[in-house]
N, CA, C and O atoms as a printed pandas DataFrame, in Angstrom:
     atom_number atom_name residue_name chain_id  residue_number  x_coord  y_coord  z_coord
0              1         N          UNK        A               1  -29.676  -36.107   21.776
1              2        CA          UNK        A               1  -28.302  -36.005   22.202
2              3         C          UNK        A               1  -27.651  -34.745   21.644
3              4         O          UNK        A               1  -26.973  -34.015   22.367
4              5         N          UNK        A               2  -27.888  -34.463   20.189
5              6        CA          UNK        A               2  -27.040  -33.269   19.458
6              7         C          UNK        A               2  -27.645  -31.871   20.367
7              8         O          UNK        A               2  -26.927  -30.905   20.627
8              9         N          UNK        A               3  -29.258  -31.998   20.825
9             10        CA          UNK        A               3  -29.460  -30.691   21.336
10            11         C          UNK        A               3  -28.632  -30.843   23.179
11            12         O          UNK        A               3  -28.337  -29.777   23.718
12            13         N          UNK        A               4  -28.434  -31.758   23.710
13            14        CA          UNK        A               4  -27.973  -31.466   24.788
14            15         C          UNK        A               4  -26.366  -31.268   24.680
15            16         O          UNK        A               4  -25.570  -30.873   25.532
16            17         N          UNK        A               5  -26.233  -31.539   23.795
17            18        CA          UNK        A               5  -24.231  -31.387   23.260
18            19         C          UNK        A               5  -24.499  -29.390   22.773
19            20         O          UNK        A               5  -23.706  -28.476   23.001
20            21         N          UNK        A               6  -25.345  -29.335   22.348
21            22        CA          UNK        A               6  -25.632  -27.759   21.916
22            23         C          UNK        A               6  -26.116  -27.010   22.943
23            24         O          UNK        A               6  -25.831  -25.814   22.894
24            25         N          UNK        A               7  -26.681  -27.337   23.734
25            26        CA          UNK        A               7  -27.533  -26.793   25.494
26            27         C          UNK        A               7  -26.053  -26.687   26.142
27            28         O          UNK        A               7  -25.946  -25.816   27.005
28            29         N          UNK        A               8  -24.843  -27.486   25.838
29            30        CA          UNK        A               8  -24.003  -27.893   27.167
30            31         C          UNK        A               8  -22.805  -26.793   26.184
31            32         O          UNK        A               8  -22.513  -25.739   26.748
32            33         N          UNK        A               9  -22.228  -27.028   24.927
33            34        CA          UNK        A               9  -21.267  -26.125   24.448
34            35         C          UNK        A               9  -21.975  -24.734   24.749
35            36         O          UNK        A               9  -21.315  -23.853   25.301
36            37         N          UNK        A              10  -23.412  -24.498   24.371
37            38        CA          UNK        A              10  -23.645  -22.789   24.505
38            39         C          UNK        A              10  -24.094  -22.192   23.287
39            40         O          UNK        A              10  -24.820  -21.199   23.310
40            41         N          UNK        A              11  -23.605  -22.877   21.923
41            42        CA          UNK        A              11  -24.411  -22.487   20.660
42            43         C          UNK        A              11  -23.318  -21.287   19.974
43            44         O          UNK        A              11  -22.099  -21.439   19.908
44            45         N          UNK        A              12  -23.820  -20.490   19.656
45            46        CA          UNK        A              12  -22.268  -20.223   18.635
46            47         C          UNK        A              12  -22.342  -18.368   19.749
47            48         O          UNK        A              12  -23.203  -17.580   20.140
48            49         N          UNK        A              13  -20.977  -18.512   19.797
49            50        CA          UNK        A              13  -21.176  -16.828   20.891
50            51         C          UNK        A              13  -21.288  -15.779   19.848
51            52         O          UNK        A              13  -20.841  -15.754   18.701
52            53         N          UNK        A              14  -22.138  -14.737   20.657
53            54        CA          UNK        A              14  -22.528  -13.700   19.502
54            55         C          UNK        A              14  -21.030  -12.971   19.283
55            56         O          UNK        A              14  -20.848  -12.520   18.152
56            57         N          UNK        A              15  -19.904  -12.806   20.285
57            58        CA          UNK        A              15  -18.864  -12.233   20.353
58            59         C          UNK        A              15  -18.269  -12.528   19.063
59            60         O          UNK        A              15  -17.785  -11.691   18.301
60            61         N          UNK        A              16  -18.358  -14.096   18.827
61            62        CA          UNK        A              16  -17.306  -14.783   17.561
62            63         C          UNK        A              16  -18.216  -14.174   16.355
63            64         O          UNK        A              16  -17.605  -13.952   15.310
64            65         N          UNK        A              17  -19.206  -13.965   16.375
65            66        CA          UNK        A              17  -20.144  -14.197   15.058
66            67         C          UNK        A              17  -20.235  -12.351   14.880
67            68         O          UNK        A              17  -20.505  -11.725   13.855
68            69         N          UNK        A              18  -19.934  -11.857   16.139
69            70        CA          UNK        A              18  -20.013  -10.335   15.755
70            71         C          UNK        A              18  -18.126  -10.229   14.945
71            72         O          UNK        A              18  -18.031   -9.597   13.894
72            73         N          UNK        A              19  -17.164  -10.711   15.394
73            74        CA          UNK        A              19  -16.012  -10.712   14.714
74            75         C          UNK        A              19  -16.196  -11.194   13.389
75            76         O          UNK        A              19  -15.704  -10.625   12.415
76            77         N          UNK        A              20  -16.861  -12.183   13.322
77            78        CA          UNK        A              20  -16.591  -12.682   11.754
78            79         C          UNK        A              20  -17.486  -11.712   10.712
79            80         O          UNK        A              20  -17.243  -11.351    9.560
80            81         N          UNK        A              21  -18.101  -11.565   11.193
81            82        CA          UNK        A              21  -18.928  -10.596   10.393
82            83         C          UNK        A              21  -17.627   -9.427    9.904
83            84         O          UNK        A              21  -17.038   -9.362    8.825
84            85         N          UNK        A              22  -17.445   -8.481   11.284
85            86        CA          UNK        A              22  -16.475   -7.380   11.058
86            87         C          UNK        A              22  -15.319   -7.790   10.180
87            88         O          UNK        A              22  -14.789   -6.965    9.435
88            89         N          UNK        A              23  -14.718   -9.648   10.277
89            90        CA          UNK        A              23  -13.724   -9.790    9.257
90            91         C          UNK        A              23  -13.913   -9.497    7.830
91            92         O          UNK        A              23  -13.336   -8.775    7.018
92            93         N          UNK        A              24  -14.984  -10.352    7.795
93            94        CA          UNK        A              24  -15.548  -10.457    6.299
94            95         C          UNK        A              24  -16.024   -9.017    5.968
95            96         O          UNK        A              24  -15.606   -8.585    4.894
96            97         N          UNK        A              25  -16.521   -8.505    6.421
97            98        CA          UNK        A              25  -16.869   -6.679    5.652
98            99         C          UNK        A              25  -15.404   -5.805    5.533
99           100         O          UNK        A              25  -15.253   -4.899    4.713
100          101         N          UNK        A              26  -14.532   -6.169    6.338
101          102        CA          UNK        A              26  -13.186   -5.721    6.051
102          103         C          UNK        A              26  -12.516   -6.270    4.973
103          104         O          UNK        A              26  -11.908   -5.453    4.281
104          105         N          UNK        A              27  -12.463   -7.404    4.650
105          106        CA          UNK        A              27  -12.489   -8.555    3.800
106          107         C          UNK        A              27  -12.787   -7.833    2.260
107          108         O          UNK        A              27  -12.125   -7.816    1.222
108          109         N          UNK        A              28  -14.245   -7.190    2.679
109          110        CA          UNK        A              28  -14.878   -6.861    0.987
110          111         C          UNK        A              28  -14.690   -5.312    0.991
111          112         O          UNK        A              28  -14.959   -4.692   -0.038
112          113         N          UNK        A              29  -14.120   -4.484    2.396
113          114        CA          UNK        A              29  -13.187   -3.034    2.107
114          115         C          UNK        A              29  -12.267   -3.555    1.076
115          116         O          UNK        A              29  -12.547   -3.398   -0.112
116          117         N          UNK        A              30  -11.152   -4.184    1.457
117          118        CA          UNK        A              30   -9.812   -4.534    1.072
118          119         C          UNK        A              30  -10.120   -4.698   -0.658
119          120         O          UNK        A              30   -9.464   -4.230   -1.589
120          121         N          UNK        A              31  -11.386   -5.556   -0.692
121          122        CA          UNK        A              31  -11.315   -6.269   -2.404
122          123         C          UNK        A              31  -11.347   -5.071   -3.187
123          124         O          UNK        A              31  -10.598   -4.837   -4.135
124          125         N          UNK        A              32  -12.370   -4.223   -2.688
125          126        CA          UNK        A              32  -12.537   -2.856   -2.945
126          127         C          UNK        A              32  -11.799   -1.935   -3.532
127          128         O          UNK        A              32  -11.778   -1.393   -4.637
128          129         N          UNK        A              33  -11.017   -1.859   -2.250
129          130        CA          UNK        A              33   -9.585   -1.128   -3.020
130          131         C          UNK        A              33   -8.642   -1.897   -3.974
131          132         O          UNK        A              33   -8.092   -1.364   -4.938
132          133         N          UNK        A              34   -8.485   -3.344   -3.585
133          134        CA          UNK        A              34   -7.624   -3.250   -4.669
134          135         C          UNK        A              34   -7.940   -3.227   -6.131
135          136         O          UNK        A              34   -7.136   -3.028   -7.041
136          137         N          UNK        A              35   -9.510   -3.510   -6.251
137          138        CA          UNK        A              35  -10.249   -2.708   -7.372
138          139         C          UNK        A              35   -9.597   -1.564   -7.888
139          140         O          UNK        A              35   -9.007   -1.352   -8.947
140          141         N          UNK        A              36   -9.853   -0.845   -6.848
141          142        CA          UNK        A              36   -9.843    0.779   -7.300
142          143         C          UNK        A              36   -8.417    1.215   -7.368
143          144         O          UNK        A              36   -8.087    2.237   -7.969
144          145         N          UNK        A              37   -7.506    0.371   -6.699
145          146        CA          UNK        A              37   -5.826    0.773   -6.971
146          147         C          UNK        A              37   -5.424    0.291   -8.340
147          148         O          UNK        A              37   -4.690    0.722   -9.229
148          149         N          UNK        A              38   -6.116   -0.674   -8.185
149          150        CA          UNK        A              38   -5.710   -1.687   -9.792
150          151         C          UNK        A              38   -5.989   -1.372  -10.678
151          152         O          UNK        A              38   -5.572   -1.826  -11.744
152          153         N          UNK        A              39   -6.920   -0.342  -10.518
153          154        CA          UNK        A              39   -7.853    0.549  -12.185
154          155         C          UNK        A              39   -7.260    1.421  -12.083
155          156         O          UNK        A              39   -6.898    1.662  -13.234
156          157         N          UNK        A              40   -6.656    2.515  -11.126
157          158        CA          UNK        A              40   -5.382    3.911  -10.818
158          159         C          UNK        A              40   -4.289    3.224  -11.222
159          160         O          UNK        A              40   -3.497    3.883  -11.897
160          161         N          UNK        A              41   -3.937    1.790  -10.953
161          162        CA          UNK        A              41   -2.915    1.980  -11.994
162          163         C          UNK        A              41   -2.400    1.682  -13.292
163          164         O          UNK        A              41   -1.277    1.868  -13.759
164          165         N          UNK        A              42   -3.655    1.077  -13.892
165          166        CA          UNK        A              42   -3.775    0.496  -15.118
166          167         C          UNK        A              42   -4.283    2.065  -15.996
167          168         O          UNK        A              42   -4.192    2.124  -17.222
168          169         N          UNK        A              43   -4.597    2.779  -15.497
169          170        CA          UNK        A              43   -4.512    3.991  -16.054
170          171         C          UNK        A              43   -3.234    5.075  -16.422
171          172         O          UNK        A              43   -2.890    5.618  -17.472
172          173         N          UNK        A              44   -2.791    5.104  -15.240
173          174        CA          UNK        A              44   -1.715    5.355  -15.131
174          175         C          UNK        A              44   -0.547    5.093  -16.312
175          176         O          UNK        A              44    0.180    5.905  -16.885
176          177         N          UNK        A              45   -0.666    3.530  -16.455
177          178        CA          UNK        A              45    0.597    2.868  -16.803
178          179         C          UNK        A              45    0.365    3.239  -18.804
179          180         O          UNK        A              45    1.109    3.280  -19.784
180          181         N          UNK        A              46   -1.279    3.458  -18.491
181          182        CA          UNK        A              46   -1.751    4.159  -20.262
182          183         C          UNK        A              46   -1.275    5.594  -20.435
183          184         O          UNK        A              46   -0.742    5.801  -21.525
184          185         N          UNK        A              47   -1.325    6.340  -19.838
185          186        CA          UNK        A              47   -1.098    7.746  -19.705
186          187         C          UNK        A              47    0.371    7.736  -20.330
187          188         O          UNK        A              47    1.393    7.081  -20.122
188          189         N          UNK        A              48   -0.021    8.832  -21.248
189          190        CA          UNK        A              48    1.203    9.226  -21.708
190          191         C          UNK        A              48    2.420    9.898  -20.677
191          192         O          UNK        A              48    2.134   10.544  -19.669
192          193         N          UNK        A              49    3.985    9.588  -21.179
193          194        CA          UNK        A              49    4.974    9.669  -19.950
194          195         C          UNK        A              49    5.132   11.148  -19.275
195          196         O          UNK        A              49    5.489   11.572  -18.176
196          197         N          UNK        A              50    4.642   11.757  -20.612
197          198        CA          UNK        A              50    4.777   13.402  -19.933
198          199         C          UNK        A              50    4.005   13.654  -18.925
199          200         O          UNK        A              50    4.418   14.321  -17.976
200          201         N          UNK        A              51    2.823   13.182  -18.974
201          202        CA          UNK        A              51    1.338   13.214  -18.160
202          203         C          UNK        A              51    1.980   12.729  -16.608
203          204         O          UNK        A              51    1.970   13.544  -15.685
204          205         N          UNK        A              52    2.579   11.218  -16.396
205          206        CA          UNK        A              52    3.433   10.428  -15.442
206          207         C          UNK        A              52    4.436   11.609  -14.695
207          208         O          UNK        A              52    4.414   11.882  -13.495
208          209         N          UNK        A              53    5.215   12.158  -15.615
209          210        CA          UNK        A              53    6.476   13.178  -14.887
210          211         C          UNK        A              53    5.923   13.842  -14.436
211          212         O          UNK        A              53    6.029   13.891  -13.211
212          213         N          UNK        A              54    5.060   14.698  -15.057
213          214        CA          UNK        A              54    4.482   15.847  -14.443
214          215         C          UNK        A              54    3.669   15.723  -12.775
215          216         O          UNK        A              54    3.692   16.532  -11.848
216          217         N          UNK        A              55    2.965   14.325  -12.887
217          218        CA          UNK        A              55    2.349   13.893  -11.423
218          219         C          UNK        A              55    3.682   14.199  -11.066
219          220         O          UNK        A              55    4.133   15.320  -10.830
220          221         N          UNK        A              56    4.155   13.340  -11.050
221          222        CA          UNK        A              56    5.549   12.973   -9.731
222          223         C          UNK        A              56    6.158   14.452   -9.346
223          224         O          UNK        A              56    6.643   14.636   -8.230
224          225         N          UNK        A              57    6.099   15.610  -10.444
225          226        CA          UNK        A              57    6.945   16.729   -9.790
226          227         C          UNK        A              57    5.705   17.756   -9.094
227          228         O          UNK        A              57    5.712   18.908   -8.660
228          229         N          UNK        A              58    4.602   16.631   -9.246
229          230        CA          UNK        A              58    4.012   18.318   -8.330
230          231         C          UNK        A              58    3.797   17.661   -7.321
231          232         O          UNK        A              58    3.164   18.509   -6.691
232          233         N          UNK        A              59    3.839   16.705   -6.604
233          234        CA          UNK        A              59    3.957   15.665   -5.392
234          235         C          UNK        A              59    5.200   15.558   -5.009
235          236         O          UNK        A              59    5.372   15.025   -3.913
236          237         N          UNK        A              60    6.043   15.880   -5.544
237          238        CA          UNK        A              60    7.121   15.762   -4.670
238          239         C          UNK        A              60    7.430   16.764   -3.750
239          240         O          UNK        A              60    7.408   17.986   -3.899
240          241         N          UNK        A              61    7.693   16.155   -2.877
241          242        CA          UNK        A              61    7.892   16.655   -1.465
242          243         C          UNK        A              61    9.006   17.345   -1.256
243          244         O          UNK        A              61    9.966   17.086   -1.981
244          245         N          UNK        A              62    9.151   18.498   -0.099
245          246        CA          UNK        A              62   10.713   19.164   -0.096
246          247         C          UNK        A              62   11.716   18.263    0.499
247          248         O          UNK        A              62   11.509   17.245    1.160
248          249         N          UNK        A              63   13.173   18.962    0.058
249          250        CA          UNK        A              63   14.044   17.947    0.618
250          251         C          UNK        A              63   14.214   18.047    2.111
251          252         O          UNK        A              63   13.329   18.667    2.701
252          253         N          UNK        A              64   15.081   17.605    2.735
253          254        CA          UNK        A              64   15.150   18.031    4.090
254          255         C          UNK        A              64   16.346   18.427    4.579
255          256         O          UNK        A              64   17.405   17.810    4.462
256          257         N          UNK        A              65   16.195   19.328    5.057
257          258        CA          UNK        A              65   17.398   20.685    5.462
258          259         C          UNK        A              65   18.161   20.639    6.560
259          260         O          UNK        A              65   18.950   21.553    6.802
């Protein structure tokens, strides 16, 4: 009975199983970064304040005219 309930639904579509895949590897991008943001800013937040100012003024952007 379970294989003709599986013959008659179709079995799992490769369409869904190709998405879940692509979720889940996006899934372990994301963990990734927030790894790597979370260690940029736990560094950061060590860095002495002069070190901090100095980023921010050479990134800052012009004003607008």
């Amino acid at each position: 009975m379970a294989k003709a309930l599986l013959g008659h639904v179709g079995g799992p579509d490769p369409r869904m199983v190709a998405e879940m895949r692509r979720l889940q590897q996006r899934v372990r991008d994301l963990e990734a970064e927030l790894v790597r943001l979370q260690a940029e800013n736990d560094a950061l937040a060590t860095a002495p304040d002069d070190d901090v100012m100095s980023l921010a003024v050479k990134e800052r952007e012009p004003a607008l005219t």
